[in-house]
Backbone as JSON Lines, residues from 0, in Angstrom:
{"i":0,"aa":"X","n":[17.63,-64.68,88.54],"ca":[18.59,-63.73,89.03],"c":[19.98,-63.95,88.48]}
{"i":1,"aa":"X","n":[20.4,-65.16,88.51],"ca":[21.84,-65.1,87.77],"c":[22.32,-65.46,86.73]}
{"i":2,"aa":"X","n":[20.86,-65.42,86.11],"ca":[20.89,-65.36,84.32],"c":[20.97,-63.9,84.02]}
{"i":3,"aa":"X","n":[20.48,-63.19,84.75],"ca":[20.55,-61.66,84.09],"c":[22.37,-61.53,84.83]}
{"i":4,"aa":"X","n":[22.22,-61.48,86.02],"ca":[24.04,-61.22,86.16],"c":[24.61,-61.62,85.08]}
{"i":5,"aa":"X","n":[24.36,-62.98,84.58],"ca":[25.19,-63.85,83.3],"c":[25.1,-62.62,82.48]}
{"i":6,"aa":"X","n":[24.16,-62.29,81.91],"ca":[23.64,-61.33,80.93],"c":[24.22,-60.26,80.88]}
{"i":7,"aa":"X","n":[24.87,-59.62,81.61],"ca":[25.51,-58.39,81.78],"c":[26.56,-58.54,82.1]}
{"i":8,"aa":"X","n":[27.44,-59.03,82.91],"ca":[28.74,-59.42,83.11],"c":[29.0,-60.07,81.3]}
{"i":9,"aa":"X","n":[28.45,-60.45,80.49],"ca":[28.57,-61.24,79.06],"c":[28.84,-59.92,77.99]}
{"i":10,"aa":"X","n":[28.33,-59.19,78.6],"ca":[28.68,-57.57,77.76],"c":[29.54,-56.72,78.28]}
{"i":11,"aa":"X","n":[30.17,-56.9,78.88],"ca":[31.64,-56.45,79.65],"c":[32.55,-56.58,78.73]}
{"i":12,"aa":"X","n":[33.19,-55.5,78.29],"ca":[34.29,-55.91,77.35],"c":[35.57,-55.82,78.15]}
{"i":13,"aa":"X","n":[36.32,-57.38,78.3],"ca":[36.98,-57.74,79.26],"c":[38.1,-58.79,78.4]}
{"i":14,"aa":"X","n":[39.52,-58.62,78.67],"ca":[40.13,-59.63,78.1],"c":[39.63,-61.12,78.05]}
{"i":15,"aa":"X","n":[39.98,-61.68,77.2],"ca":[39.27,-63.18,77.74],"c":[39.92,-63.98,78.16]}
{"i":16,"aa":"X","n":[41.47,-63.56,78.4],"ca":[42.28,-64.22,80.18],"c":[41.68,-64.11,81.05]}
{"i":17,"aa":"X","n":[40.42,-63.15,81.18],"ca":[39.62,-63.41,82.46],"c":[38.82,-64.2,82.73]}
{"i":18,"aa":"X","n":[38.72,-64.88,83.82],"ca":[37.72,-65.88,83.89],"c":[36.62,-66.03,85.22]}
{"i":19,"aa":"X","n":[35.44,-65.62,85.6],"ca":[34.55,-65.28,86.38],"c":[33.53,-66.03,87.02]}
{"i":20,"aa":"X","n":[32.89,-66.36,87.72],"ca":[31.98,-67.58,88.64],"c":[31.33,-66.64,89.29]}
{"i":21,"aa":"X","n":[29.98,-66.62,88.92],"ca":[28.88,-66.38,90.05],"c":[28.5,-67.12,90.76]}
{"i":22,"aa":"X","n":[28.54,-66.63,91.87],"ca":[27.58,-67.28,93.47],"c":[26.39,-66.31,93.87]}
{"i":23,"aa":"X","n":[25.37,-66.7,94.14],"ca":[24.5,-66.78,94.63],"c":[24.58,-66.26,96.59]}
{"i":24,"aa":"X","n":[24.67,-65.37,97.12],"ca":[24.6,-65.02,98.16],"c":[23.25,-64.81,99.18]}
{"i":25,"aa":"X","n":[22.67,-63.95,99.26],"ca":[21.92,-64.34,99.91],"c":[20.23,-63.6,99.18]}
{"i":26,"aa":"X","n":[19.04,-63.78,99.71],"ca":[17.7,-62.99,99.31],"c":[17.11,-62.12,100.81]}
{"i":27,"aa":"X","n":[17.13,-60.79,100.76],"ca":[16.47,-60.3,101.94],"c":[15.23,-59.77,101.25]}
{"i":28,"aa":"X","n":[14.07,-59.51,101.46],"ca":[13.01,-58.88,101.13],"c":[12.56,-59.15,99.66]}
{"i":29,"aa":"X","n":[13.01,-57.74,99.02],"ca":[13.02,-58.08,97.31],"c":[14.27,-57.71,96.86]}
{"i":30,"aa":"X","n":[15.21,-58.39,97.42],"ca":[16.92,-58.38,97.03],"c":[17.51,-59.39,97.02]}
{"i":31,"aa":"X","n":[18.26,-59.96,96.0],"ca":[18.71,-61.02,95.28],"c":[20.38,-60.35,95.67]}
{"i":32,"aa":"X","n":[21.39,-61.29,95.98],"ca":[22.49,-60.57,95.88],"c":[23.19,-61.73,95.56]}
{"i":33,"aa":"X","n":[24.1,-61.21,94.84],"ca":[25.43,-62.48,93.61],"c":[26.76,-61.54,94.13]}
{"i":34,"aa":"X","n":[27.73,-62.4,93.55],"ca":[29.21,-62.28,93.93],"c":[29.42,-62.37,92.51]}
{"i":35,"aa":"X","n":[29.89,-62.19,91.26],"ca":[30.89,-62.25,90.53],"c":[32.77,-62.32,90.67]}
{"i":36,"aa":"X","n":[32.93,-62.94,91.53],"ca":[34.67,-63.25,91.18],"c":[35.4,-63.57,90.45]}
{"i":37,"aa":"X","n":[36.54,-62.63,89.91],"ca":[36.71,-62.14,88.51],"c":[38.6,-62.89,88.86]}
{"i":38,"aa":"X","n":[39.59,-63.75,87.74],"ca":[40.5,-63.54,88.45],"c":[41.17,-64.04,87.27]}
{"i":39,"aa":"X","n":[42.74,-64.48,86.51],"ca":[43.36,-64.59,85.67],"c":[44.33,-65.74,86.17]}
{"i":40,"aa":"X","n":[43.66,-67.13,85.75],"ca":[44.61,-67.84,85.86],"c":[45.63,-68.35,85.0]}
{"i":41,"aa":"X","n":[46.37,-68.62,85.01],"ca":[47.54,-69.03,84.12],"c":[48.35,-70.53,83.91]}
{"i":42,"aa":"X","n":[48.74,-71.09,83.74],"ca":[49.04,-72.66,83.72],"c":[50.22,-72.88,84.7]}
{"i":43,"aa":"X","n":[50.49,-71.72,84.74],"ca":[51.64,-72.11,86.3],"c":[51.27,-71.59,87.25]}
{"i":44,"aa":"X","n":[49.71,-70.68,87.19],"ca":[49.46,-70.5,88.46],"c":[48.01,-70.79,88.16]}
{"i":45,"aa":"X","n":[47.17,-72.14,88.26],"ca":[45.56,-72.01,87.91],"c":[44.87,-71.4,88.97]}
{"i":46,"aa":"X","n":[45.57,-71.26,90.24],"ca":[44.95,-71.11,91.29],"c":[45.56,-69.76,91.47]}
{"i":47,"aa":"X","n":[44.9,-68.4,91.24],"ca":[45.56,-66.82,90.93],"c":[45.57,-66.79,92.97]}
{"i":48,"aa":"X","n":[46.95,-65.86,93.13],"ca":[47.27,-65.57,94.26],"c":[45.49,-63.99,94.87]}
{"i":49,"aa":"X","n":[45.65,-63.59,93.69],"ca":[44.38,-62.49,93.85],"c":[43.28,-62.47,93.11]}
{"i":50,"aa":"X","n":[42.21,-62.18,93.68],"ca":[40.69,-62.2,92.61],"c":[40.27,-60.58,92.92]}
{"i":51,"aa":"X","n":[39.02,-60.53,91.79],"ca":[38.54,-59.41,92.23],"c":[37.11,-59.52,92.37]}
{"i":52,"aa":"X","n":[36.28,-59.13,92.94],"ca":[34.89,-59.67,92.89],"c":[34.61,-58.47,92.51]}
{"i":53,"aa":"X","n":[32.82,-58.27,92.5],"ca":[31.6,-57.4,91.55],"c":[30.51,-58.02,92.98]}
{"i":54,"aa":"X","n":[30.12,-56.9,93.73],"ca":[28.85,-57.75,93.93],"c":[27.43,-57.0,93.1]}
{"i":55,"aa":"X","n":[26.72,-58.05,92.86],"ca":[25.75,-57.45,92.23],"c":[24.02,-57.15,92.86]}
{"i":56,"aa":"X","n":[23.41,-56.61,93.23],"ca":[22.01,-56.23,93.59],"c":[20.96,-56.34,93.22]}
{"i":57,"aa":"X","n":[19.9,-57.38,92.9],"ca":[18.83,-57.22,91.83],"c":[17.71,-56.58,93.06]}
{"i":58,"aa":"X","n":[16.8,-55.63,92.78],"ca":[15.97,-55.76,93.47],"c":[14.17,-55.92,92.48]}
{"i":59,"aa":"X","n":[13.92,-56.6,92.76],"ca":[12.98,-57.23,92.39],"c":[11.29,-56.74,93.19]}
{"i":60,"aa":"X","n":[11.1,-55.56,94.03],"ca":[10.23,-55.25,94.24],"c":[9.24,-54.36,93.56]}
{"i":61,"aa":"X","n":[9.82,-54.05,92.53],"ca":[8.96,-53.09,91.3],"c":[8.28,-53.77,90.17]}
{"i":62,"aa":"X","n":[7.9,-53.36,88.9],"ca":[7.7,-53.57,88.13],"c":[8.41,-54.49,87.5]}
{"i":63,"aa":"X","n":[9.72,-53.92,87.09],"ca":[11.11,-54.18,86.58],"c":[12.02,-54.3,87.57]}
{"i":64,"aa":"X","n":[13.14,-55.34,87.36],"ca":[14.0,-55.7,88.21],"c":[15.34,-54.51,87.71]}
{"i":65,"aa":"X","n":[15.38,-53.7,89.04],"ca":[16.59,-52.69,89.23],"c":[17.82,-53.6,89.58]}
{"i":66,"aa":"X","n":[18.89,-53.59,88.55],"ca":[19.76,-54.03,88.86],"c":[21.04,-53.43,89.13]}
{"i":67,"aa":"X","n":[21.91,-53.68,90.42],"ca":[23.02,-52.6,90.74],"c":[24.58,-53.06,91.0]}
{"i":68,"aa":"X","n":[25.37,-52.59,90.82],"ca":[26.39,-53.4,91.28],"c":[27.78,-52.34,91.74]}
{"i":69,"aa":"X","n":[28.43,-53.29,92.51],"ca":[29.77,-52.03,93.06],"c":[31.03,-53.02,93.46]}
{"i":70,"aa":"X","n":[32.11,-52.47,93.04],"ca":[33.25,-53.24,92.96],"c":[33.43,-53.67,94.84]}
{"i":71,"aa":"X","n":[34.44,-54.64,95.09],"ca":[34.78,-54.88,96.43],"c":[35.88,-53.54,96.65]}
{"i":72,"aa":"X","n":[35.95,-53.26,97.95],"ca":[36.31,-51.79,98.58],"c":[36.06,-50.51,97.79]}
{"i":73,"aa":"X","n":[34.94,-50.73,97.5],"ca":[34.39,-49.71,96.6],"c":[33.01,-48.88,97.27]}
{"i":74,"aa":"X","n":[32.73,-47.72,97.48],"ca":[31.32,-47.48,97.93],"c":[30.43,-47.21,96.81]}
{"i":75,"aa":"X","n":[31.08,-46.71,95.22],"ca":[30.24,-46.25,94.66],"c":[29.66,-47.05,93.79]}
{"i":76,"aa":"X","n":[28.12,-46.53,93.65],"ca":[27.01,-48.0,93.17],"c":[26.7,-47.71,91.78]}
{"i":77,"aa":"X","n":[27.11,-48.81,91.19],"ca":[26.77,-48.51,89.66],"c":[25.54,-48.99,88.94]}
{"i":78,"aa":"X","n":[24.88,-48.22,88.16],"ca":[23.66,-49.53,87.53],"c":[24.2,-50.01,86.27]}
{"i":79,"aa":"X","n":[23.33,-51.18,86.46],"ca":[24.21,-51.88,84.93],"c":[23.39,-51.08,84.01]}
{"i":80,"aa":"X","n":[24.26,-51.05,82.91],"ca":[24.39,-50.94,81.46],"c":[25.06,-49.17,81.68]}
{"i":81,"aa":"X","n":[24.96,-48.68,82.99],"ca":[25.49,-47.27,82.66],"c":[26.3,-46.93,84.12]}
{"i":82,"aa":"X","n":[27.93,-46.6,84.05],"ca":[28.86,-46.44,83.08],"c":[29.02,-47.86,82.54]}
{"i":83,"aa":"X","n":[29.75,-47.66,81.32],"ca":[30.5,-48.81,80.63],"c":[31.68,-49.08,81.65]}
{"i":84,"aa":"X","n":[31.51,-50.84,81.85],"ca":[32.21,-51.49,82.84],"c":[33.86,-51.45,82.35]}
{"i":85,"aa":"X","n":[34.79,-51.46,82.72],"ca":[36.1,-50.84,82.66],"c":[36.85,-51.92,83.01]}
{"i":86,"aa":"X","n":[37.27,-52.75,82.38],"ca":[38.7,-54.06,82.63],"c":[39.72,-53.27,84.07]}
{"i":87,"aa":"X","n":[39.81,-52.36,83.7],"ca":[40.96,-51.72,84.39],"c":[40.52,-51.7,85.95]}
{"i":88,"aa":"X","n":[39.26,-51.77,86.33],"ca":[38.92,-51.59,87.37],"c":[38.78,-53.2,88.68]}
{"i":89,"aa":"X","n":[39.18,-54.07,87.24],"ca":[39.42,-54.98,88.02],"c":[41.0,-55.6,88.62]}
{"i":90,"aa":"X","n":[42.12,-54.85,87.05],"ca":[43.26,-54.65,87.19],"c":[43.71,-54.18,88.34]}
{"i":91,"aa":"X","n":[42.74,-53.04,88.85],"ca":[43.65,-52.09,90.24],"c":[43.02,-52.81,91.13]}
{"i":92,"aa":"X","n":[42.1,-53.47,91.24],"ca":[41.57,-54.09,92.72],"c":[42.78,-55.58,92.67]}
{"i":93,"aa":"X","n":[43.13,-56.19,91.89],"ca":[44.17,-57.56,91.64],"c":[45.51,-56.82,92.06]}
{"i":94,"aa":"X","n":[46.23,-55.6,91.33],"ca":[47.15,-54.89,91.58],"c":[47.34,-54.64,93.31]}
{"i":95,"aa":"X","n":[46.49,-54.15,93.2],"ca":[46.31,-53.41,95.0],"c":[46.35,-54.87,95.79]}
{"i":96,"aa":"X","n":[45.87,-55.99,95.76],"ca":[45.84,-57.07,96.35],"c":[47.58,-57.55,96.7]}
{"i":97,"aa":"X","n":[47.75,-57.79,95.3],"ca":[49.15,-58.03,94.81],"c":[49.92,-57.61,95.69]}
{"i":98,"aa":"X","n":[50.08,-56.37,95.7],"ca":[51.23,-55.37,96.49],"c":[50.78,-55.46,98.01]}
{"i":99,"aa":"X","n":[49.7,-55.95,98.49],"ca":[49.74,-56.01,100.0],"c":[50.1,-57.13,100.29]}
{"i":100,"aa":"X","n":[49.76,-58.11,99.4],"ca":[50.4,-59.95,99.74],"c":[52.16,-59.93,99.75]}
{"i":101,"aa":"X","n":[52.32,-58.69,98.98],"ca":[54.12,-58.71,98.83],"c":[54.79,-57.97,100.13]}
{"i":102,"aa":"X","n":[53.6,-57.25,100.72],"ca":[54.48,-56.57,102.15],"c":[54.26,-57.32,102.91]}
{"i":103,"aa":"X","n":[53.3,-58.59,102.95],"ca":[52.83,-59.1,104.07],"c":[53.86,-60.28,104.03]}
{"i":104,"aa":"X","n":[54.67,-61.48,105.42],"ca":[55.48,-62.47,105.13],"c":[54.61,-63.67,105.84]}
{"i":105,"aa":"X","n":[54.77,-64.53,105.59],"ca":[54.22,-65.82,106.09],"c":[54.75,-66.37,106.65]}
């Protein structure tokens, strides 16, 4: 299961300031589910104030393993290899993070 995530998240054409870690979440039935957390660290900040995750869906009860995935606050479900995965879509989920950590005070 998270050799094929590897496998497809690896064909993402994505700056390569990005840097990503799959986890392993949980198996219900014939469903495999991964986290991809996606995030840009930098040498004065290794530890990024925002990430963006991917969760991903294998389901494994067919023939062939259907694989699916949908951004975090996102409803709509994508299958891999179709649309072409979009850098930018991880930009506005980091962006959008960004700007709520800046209204929020500690």
């Amino acid at each position: 299961g998270k050799g094929l995530v590897e496998e497809i998240v690896k064909l993402w054409t994505v700056n390569e300031c990005w840097l990503y870690c799959i986890d392993f979440l949980e198996k219900t039935d014939n469903l495999l589910q991964y986290r991809v957390k996606w995030s840009i660290p930098t040498r004065r900040k290794p530890i990024p104030a925002a990430t963006a995750s991917v969760y991903f869906t294998i389901d494994i009860g067919g023939k062939e393993a259907s694989i699916y995935y949908v951004l975090e606050a996102q409803r709509l479900i994508h299958t891999a290899g179709k649309p072409i995965f979009r850098e930018k879509w991880l930009k506005d989920i980091i962006s959008t993070k960004t700007m709520m950590l800046d209204d929020v005070s500690f």
